[in-house]
Z-matrix of the N, CA and C atoms (Angstrom, degrees):
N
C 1 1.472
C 2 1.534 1 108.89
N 3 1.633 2 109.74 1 134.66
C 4 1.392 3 99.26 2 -178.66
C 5 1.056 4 131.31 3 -96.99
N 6 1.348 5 154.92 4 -163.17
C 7 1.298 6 124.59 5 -167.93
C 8 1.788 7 113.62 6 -85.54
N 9 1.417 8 81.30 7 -41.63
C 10 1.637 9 85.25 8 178.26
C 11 1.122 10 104.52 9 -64.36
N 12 1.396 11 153.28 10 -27.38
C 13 1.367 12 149.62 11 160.06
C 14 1.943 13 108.51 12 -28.02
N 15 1.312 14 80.66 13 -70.37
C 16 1.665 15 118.35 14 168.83
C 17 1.828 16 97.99 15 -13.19
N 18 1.301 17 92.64 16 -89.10
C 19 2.083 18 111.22 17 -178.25
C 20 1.132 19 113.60 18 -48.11
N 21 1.398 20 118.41 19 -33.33
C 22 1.760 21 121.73 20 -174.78
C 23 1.501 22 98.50 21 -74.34
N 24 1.230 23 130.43 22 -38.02
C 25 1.310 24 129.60 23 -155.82
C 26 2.142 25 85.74 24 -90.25
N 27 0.795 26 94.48 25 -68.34
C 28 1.828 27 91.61 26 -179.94
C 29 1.686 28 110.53 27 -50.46
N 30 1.507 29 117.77 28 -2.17
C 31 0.934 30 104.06 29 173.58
C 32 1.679 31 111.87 30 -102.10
N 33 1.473 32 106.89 31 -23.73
C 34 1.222 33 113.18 32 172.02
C 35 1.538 34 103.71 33 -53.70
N 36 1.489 35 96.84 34 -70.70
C 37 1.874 36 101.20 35 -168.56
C 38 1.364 37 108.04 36 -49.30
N 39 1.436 38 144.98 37 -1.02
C 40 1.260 39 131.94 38 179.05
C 41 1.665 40 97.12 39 -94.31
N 42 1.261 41 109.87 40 -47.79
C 43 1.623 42 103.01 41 -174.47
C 44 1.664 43 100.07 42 -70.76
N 45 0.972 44 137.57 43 -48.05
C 46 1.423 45 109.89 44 160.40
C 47 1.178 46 144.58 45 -32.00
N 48 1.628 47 112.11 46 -49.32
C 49 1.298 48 123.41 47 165.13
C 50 1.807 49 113.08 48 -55.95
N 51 1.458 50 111.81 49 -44.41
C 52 1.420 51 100.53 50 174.28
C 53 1.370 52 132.47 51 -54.00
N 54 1.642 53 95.34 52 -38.69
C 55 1.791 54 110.59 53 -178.10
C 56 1.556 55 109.25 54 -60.22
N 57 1.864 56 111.06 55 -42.36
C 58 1.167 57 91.96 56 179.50
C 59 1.679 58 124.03 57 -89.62
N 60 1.458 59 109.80 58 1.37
C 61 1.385 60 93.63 59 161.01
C 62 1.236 61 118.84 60 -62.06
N 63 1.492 62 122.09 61 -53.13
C 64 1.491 63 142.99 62 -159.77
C 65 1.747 64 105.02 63 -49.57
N 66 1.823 65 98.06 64 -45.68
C 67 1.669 66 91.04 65 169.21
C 68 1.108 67 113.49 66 -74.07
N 69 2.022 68 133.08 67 -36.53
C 70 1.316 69 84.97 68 173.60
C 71 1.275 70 134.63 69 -100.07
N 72 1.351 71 134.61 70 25.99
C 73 1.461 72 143.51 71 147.88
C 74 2.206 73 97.82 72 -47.96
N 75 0.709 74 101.76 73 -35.29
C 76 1.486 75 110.10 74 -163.06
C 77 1.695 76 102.16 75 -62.98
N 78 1.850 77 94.41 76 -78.39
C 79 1.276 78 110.00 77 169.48
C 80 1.862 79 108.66 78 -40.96
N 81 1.032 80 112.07 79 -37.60
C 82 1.820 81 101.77 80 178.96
C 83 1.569 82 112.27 81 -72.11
N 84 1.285 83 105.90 82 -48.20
C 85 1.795 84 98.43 83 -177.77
C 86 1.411 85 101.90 84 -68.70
N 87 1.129 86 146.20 85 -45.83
C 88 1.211 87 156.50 86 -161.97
C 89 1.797 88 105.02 87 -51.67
N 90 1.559 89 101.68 88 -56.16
C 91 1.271 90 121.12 89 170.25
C 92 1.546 91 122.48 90 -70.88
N 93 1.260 92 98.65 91 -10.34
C 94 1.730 93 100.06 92 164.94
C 95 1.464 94 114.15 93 -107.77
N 96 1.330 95 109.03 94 -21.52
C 97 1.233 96 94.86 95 158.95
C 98 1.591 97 120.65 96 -77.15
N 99 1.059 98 143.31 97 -25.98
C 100 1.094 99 138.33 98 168.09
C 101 1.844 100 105.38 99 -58.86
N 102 1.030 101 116.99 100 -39.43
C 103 1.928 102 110.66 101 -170.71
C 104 1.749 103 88.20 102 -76.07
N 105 1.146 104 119.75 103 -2.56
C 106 1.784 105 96.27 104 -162.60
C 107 1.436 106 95.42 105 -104.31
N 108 1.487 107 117.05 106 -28.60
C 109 1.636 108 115.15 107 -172.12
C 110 1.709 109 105.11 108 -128.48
């Protein structure tokens, strides 16, 4: 694997990792808004 291979792939797994925080920040407010109203 070459290096630049290397960064593309760590760059994927970081935007993944963001997306799935972002849903679950989502899924949590979402779910508190449902217990609050």
């Amino acid at each position: 694997m070459k290096f630049v291979d290397k960064m593309e792939v760590e760059e994927v797994f970081s935007k993944i990792g963001e997306a799935s925080l972002i849903a679950h920040n989502i899924i949590s407010y979402s779910s508190l808004f449902l217990l609050l109203f």
